[in-house]
C-alpha positions as CSV (number, residue, x, y, z in Angstrom):
1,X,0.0,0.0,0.0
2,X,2.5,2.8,1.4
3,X,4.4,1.1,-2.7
4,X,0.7,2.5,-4.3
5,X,1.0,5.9,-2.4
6,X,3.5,7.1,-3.7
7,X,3.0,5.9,-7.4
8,X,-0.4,8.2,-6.7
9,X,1.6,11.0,-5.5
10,X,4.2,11.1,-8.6
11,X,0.9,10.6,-10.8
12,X,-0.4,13.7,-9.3
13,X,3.1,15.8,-9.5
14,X,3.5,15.2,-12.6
15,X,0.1,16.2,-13.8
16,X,0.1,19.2,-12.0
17,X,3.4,19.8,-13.5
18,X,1.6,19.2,-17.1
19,X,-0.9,21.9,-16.5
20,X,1.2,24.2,-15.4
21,X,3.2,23.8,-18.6
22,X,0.1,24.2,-20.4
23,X,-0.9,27.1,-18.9
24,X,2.5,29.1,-19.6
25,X,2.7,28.2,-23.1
26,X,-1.2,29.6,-23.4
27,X,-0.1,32.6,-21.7
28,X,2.6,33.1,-24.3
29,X,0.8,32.2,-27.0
30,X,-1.1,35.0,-26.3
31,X,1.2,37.2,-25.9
32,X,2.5,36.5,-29.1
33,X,-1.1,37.5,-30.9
34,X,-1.3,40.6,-28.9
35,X,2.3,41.6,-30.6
36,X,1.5,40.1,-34.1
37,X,-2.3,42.3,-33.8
38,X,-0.5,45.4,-32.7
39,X,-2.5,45.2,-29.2
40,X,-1.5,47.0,-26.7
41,X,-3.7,45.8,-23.8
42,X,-6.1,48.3,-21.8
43,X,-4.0,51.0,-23.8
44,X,-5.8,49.9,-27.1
45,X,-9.0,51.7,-25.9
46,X,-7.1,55.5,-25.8
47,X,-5.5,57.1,-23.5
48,X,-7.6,58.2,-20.0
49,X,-7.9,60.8,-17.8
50,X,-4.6,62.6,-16.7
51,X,-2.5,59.8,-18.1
52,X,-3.2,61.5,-21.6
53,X,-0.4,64.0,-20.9
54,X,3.4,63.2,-20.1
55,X,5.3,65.4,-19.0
56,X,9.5,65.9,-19.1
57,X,11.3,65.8,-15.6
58,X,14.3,67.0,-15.6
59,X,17.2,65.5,-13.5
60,X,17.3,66.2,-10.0
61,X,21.1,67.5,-10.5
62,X,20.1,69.7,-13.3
63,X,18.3,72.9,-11.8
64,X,18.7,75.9,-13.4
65,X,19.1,79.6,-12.2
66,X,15.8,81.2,-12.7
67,X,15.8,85.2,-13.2
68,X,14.0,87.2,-11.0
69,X,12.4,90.2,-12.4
70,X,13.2,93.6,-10.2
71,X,11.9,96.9,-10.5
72,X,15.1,98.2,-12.7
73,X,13.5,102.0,-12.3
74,X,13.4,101.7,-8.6
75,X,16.8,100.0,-8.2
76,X,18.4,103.0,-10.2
77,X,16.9,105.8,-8.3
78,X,17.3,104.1,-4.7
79,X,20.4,103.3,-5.6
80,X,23.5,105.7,-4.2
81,X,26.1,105.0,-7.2
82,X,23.7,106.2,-9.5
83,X,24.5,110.2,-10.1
84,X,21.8,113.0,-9.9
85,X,22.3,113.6,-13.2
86,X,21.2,110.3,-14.6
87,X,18.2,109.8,-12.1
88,X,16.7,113.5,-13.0
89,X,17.1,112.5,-16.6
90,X,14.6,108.7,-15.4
91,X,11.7,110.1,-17.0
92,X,9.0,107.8,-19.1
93,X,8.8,108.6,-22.5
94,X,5.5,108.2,-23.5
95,X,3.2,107.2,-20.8
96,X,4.4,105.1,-18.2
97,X,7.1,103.6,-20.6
98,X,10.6,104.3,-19.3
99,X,13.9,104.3,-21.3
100,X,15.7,101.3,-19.9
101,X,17.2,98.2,-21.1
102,X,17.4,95.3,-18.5
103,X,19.1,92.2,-19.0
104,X,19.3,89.0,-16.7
105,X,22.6,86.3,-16.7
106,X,25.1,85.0,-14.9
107,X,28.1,87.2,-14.8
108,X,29.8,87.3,-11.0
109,X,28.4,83.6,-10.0
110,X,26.6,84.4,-7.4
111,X,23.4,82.3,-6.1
112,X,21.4,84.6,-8.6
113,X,21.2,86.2,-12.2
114,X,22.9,89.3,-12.2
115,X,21.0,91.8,-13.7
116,X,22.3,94.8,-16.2
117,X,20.6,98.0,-16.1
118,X,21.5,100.8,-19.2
119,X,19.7,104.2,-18.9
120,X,18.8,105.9,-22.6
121,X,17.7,109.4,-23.4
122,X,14.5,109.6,-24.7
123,X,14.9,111.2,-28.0
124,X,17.9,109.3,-30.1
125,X,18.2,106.6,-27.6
126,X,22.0,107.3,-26.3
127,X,22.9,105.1,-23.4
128,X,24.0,107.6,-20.5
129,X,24.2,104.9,-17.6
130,X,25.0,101.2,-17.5
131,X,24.6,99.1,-14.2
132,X,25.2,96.1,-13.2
133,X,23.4,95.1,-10.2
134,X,24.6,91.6,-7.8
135,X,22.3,89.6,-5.2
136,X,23.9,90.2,-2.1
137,X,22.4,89.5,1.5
138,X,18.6,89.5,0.0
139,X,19.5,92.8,-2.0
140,X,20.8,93.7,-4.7
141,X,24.2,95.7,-4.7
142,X,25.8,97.8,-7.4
143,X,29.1,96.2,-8.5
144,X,29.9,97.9,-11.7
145,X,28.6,101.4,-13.1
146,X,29.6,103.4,-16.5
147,X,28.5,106.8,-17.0
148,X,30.3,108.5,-20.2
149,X,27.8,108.9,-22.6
150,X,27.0,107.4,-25.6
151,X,27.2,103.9,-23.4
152,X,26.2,100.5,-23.5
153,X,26.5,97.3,-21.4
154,X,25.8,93.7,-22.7
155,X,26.5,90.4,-21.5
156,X,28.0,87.9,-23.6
157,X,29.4,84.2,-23.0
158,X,29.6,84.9,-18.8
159,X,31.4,88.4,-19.6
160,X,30.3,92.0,-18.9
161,X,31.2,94.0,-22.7
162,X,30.5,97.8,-22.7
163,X,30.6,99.8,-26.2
164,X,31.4,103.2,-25.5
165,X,31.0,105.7,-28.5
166,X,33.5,108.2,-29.0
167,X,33.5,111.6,-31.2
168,X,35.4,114.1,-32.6
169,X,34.4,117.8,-33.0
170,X,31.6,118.0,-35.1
171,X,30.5,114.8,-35.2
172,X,26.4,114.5,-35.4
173,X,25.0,112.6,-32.3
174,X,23.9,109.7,-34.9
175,X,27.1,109.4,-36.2
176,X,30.7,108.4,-33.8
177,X,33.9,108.7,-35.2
178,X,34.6,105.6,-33.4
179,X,34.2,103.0,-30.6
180,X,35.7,101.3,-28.2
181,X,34.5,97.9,-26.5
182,X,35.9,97.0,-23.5
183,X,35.4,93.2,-22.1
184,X,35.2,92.7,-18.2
185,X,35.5,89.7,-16.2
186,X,34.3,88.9,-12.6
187,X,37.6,88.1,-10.7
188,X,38.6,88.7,-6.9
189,X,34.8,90.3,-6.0
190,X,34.9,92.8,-8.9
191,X,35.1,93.4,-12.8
192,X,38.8,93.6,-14.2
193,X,39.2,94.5,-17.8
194,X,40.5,91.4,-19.9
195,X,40.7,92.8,-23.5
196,X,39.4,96.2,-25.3
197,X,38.8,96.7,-29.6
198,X,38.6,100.0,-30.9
199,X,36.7,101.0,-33.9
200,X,37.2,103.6,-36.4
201,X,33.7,104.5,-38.3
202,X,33.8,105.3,-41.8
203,X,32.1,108.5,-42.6
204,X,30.9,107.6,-46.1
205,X,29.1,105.4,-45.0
206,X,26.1,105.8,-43.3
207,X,27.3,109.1,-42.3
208,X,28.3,112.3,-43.9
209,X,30.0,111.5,-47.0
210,X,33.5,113.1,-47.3
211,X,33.7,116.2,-49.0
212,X,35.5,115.7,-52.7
213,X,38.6,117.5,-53.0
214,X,38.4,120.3,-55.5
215,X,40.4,119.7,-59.3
C-alpha cells in the first residue's frame, strides 16, 4: 500500500506539472497575438484621464538659475552709485514707458542672475548709464557702473562688454567717429578688464559722405 502511495503522488506531481506547462505556453501564446495584432492591452482603448499627458522631468542634479524680475526703475533711483544727473534725466517717455534696457545672466556667479541696467535718453536713444546690479544678502548691490555717454552694457558668454562711443568735434549725435569695446571679467569680488577693440567708423558710410577735393 504505502508502494501504491507514492505511485499516486508522482501521478499527481506530474500532472500538476503538465498543466502548469500548459498554462505558460497559453499565456505566451497570447502574448505573441497581442504583438502580431499590434494590441496594446487596456491602452488599445485611448488614452484616459490625466494619463493623456506626459510630461519631461528634468534631473534632480540639473536645476537651473531662474531670473527674478526687479523693479530696474526703482533700483536706479534708490540706488547711491547712480548720479543725480542720470536719475533727473529717469523720466517715461511716452506714458508710463521708461527708457531702460534690463538684462538678466550670470556674470559674478553668485546664487542669482545678475541683472544689467543701461539708462537711454528719450529722443535718439543714447545710453547715459550702464549698471550692473549683484544679489547680495537679499538685496541687490551695485558692482559695476559706466557713465560716459554714448554707453552700452551687454552680456555675452559669462562676460560684462561695454561699447562706448566716441566723437570728434563736429560729429552729429547719430554718427561716432569711433568706438571702443571693453570686455570685463568677474575676478577677486569685482570686474577687471581682460581685453578692449577700438573702432574707427567710416564716414561715407552711413554718415556724412566726405567732402570731394576740388580739381
Amino acid at each position: 500500500m504505502r508502494g501504491l502511495g507514492t505511485g499516486a503522488i508522482g501521478f499527481r506531481g506530474a500532472l500538476k506539472a503538465v498543466i502548469t506547462a500548459l498554462a505558460v505556453l497559453a499565456a505566451v501564446g497570447l502574448l505573441l497575438s497581442a504583438c502580431a495584432t499590434g494590441g496594446t492591452g487596456a491602452r488599445d482603448e485611448g488614452p484616459a484621464g490625466s494619463d493623456s499627458v506626459t510630461g519631461t522631468t528634468a534631473p534632480s542634479g540639473s536645476a537651473t538659475r531662474t531670473a527674478e524680475s526687479v523693479d530696474a526703475i526703482r533700483l536706479v533711483k534708490k540706488d547711491p552709485e547712480v548720479s543725480a544727473a542720470v536719475k533727473r534725466g529717469l523720466k517715461p517717455c511716452v506714458s508710463d514707458e521708461y527708457p531702460v534696457d534690463v538684462s538678466y545672466g550670470n556674470l559674478t556667479a553668485g546664487a542669482a542672475d545678475d541683472i544689467v541696467v543701461n539708462v537711454m535718453t528719450c529722443g535718439d536713444a543714447v545710453g547715459v548709464g550702464s549698471y550692473v546690479y549683484r544679489r547680495e544678502g537679499g538685496s541687490y548691490k551695485n558692482v559695476f557702473n559706466a557713465e560716459e555717454p554714448p554707453v552700452y552694457a551687454e552680456i555675452d558668454r559669462g562676460d560684462l562688454v561695454v561699447t562706448q562711443q566716441l566723437y570728434k568735434k563736429g560729429d552729429p549725435v547719430s554718427y561716432p567717429s569711433s568706438e571702443e569695446v571693453i570686455t570685463y571679467r568677474w575676478a577677486a569680488n569685482r570686474f577687471s578688464e581682460v581685453a578692449r577693440t577700438h573702432n574707427d567708423y567710416s564716414k561715407a558710410v552711413g554718415g556724412e559722405s566726405p567732402t570731394p577735393a576740388p580739381n
